[in-house]
Backbone as CSV, one residue per row, in Angstrom:
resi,resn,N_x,N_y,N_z,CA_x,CA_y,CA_z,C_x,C_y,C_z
1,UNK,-50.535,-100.249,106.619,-51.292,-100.498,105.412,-50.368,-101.181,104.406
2,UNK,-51.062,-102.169,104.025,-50.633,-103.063,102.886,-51.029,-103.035,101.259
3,UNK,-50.395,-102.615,100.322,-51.116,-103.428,98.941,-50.790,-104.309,98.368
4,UNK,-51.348,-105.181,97.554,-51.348,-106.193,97.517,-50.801,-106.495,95.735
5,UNK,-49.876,-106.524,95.511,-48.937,-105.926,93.910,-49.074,-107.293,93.265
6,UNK,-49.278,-108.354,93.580,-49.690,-109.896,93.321,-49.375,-110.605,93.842
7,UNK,-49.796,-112.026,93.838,-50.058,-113.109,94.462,-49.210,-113.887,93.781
8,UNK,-48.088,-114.634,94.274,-47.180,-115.836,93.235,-47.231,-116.818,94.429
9,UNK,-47.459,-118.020,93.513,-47.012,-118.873,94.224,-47.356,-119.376,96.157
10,UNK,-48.807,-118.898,95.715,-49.840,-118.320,97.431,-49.097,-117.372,98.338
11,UNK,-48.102,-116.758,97.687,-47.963,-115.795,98.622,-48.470,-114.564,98.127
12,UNK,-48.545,-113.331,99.034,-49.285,-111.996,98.732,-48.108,-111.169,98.660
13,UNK,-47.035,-110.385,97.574,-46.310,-109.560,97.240,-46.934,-108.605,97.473
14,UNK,-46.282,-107.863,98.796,-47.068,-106.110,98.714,-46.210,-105.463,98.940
15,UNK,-46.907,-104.346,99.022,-45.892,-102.653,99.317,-46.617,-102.027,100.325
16,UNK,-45.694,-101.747,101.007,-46.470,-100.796,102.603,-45.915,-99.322,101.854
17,UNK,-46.073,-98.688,103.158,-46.835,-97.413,102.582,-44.943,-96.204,102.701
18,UNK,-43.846,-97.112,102.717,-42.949,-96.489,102.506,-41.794,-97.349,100.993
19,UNK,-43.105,-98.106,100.273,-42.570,-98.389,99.474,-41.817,-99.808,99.282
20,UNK,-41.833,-99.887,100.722,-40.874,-101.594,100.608,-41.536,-102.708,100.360
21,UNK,-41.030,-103.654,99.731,-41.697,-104.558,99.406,-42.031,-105.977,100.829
22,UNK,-42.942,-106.523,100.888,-43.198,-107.061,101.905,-43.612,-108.595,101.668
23,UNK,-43.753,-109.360,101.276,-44.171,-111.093,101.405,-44.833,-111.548,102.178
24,UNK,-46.165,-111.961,102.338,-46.724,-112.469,103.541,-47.255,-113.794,102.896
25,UNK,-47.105,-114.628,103.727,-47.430,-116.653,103.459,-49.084,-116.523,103.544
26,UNK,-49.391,-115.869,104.634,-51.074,-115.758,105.137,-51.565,-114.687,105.132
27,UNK,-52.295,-114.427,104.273,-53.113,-113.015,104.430,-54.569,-113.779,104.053
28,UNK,-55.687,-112.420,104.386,-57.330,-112.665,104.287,-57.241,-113.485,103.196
29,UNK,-58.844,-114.443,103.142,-59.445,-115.309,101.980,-59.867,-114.594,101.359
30,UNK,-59.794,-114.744,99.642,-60.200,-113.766,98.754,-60.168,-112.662,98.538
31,UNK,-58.634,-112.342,99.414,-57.679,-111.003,98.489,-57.349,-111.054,97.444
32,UNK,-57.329,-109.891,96.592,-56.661,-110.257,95.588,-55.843,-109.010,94.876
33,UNK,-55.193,-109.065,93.826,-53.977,-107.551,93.834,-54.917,-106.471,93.417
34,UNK,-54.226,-105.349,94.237,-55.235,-104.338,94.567,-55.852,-104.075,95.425
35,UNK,-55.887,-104.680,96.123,-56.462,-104.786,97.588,-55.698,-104.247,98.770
36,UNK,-56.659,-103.141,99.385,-55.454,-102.420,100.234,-55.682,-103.393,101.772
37,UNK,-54.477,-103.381,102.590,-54.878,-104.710,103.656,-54.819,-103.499,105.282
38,UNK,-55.328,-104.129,105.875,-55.151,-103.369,106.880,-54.911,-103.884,108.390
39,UNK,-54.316,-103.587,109.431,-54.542,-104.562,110.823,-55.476,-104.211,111.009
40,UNK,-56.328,-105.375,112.108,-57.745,-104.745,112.412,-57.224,-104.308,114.505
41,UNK,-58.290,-104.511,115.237,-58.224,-103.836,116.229,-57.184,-105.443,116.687
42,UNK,-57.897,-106.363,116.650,-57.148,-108.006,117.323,-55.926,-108.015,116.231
43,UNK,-55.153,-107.131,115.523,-53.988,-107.616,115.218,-53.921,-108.645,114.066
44,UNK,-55.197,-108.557,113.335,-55.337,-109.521,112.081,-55.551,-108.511,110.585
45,UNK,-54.397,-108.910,109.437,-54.785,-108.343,108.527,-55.853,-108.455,108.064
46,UNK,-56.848,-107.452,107.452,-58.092,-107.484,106.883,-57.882,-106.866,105.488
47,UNK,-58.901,-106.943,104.672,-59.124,-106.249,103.381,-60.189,-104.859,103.710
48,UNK,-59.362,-103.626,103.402,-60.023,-102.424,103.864,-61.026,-102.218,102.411
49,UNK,-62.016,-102.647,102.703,-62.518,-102.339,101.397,-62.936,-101.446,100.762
50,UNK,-63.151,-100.219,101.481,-62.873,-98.788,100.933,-62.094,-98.159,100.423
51,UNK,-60.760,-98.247,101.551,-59.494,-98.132,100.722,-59.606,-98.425,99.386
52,UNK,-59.615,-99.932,99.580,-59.433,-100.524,98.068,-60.446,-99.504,96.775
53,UNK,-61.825,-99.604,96.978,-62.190,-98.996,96.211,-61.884,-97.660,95.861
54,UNK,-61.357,-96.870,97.025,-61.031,-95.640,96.549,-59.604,-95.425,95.494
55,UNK,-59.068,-96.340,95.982,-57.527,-96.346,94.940,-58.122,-96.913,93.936
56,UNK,-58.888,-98.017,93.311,-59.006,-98.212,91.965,-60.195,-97.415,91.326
57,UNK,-61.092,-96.896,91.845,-61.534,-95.498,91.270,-60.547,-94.860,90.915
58,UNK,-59.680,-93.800,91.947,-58.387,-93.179,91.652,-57.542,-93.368,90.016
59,UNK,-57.435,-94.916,89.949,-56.269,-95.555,88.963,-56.852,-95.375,87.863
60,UNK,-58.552,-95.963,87.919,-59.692,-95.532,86.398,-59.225,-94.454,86.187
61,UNK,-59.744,-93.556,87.191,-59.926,-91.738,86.612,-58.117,-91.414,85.975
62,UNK,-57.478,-92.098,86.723,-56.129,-91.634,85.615,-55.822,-92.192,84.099
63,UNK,-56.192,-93.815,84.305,-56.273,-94.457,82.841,-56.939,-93.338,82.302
64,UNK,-58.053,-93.115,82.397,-58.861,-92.034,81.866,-58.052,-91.471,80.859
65,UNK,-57.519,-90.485,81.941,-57.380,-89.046,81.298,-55.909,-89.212,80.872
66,UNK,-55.215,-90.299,80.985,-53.739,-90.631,80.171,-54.460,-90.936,78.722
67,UNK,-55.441,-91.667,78.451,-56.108,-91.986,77.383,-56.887,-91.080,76.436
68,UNK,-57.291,-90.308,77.281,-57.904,-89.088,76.558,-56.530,-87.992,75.905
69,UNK,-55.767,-88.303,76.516,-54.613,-87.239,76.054,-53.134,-88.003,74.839
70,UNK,-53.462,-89.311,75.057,-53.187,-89.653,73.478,-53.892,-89.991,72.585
71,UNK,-55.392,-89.793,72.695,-56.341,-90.016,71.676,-55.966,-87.744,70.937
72,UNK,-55.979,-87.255,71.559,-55.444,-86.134,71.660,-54.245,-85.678,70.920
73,UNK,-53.303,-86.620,71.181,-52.131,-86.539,70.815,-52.167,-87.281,69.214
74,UNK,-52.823,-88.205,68.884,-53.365,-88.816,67.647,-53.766,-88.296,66.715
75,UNK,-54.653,-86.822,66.647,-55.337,-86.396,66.261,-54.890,-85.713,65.641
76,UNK,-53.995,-84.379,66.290,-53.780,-83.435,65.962,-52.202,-83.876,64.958
């Protein structure tokens, strides 16, 4: 598993899942950062698109509640 941390220069800057950073020249059409990548069964990266949605749900619900706790912190 791949994410996809941005795009420079048409390449796809990611992070696999022990943190290292990775460079790929060719990845899927209309990835874009945030996008979790995945091999498929033939050995081709794909865009897992669940994945993906489940981590940026995930990232909302934390903006969230980091936000709620210096509106919090503001107040008092």
């Amino acid at each position: 598993m791949l994410i996809i941390d941005r795009i420079e220069e048409g390449k796809a800057v990611c992070e696999d899942e022990d943190g290292r950073q990775v460079v790929l020249e060719i990845f899927p059409d209309g990835a874009a950062e945030g996008d979790v990548l995945v091999y498929s069964d033939d050995g081709q990266l794909t865009v897992d698109t669940c994945m993906t949605r489940l981590r940026r749900e995930k990232a909302a619900a934390l903006s969230r509640r980091i936000q709620g706790r210096r509106r919090k912190e503001n107040i008092t």
